[in-house]
Every structure is written in C-alpha cells, then in structure tokens.
C-alpha positions as CSV (number, residue, x, y, z in Angstrom):
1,X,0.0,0.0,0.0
2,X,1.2,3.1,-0.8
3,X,0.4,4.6,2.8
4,X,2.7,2.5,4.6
5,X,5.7,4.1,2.4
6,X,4.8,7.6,3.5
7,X,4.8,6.9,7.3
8,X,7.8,7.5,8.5
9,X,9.2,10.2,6.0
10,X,10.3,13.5,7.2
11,X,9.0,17.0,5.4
12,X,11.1,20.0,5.9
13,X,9.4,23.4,5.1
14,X,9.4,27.1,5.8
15,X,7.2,28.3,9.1
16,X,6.0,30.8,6.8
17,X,4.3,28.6,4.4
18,X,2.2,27.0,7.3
19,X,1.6,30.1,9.4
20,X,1.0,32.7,5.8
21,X,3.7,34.8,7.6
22,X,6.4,35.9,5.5
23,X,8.3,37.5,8.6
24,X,9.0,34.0,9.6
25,X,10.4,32.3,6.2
26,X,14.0,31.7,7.7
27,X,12.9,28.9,10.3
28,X,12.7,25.4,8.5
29,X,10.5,23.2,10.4
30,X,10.3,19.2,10.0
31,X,7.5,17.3,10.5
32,X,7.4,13.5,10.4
33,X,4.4,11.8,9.3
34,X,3.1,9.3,11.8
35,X,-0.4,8.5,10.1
36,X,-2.3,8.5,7.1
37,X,-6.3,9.2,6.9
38,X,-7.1,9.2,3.7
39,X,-5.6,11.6,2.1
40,X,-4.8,13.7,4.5
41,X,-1.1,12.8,6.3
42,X,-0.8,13.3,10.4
43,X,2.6,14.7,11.5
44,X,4.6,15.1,14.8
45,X,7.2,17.9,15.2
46,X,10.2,17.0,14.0
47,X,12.7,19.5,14.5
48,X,13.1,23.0,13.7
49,X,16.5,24.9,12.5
50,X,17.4,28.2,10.9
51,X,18.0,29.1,7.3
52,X,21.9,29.1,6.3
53,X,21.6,32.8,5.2
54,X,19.6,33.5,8.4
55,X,22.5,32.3,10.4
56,X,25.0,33.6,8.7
57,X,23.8,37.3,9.0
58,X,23.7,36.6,12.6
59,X,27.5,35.8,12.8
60,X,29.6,38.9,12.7
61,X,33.3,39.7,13.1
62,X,34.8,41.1,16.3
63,X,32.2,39.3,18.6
64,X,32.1,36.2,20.5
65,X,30.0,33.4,19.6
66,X,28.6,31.0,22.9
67,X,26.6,27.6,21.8
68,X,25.0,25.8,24.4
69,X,22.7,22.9,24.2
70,X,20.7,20.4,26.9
71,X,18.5,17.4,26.9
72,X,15.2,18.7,28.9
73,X,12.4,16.2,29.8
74,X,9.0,18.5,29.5
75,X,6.1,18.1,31.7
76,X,4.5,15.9,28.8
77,X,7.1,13.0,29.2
78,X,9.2,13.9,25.8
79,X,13.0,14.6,25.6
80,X,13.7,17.3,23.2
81,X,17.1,18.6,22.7
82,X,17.7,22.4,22.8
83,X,20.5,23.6,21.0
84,X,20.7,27.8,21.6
85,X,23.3,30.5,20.7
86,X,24.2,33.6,21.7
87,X,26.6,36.5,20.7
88,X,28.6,39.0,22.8
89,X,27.4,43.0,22.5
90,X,29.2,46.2,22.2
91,X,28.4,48.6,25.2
92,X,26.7,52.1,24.2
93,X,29.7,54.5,24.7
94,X,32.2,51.2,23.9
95,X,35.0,52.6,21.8
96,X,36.7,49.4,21.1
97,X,35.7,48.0,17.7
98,X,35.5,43.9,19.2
99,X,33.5,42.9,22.2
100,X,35.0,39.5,23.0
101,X,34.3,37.2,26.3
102,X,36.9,35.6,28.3
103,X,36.9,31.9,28.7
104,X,35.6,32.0,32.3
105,X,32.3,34.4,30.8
106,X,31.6,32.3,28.5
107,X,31.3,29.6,30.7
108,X,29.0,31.6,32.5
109,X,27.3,32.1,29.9
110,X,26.8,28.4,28.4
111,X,25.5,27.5,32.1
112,X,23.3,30.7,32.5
113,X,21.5,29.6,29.2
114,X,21.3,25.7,29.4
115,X,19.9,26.8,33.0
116,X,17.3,28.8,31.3
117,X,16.5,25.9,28.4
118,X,15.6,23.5,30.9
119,X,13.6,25.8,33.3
120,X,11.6,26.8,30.5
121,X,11.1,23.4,28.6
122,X,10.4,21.8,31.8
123,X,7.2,24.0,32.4
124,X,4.6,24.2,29.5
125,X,2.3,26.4,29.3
C-alpha cells in the first residue's frame, strides 16, 4: 500500500508557508508523518533549525559566539534537545571596535543559558 511508504518520511518546510507569515520564512521546520487518513497525512514535530543565510547574517566579526545545548524532559514526558546560541554586544559608549568574552564568561554564559532551556522546557504552558 502506498500509505505505509509515506509513514515515516520527514517534510522539511518554511514556518512561513504553514503560518502565511512571510516575517517568519527563515525557520525550516520538519515534521514526520506518523499517520495516514485518507488523504490527508498526520505529522509530529520533528525539528526546527534556521536558514543558512539567516544564520550567517547573525554571525559577525569582532564578537564572540557561545553555543549551548541540553537534553530537557518537558512536563508531557518527551525529551527534546535544545541547542541555543548567543553572541557578545558592544556597550553604548564602547570605543573598542571587538566585544570578546573571556573563557571564564563564556562559561558563564553556556551554564546561565542551558539553566534557562531547561527551566523553560520543563514548564509548559
């Protein structure tokens, strides 16, 4: 049967195309088809990532990039994986043309934010 090759497949597409939003075309979202009714497919979530252009207008010289990820059980039994990045910013009256953080900060950092993943996964809304 036909069905039972489509279960199982992943679909990447833009959030834009299911919300009719074009401010939010540069996150991809995959869905994985679990069921087929008719002809209508049921998906789960499946992940979600940014565009390759999105990301790299994000990443700028003279600035410190801090990656943190963390395995966070939400209140509905599933593990999801958070993966997060930040930047470093150049103070208001900063003459200085870089803004880098010291090894030690960006520890800080990582743990500040994996701290905040899994307080705010663990709690749904």
């Amino acid at each position: 049967i036909a069905s039972e090759a489509l279960k199982g497949r992943v679909l990447e597409l833009n959030l834009a195309d299911l919300n009719s939003d074009e401010d939010q075309s540069y996150k991809k979202i995959k869905l994985c088809i679990e069921e087929i009714q008719g002809r209508n497919c049921l998906t789960d979530f499946h992940g979600m990532e940014l565009t390759r252009d999105k990301q790299c207008a994000l990443i700028r010289k003279g600035q410190t990039l801090i990656e943190g990820h963390a395995d966070v059980k939400t209140t509905d039994g599933f593990v999801v994986r958070l993966f997060c990045i930040s930047f470093t910013k150049r103070r208001q009256e900063q003459v200085k043309s870089n803004c880098y953080a010291r090894s030690a900060q960006i520890r800080k950092i990582r743990k500040k934010m994996v701290e905040i993943m899994t307080k705010e996964a663990g709690t749904v809304q």
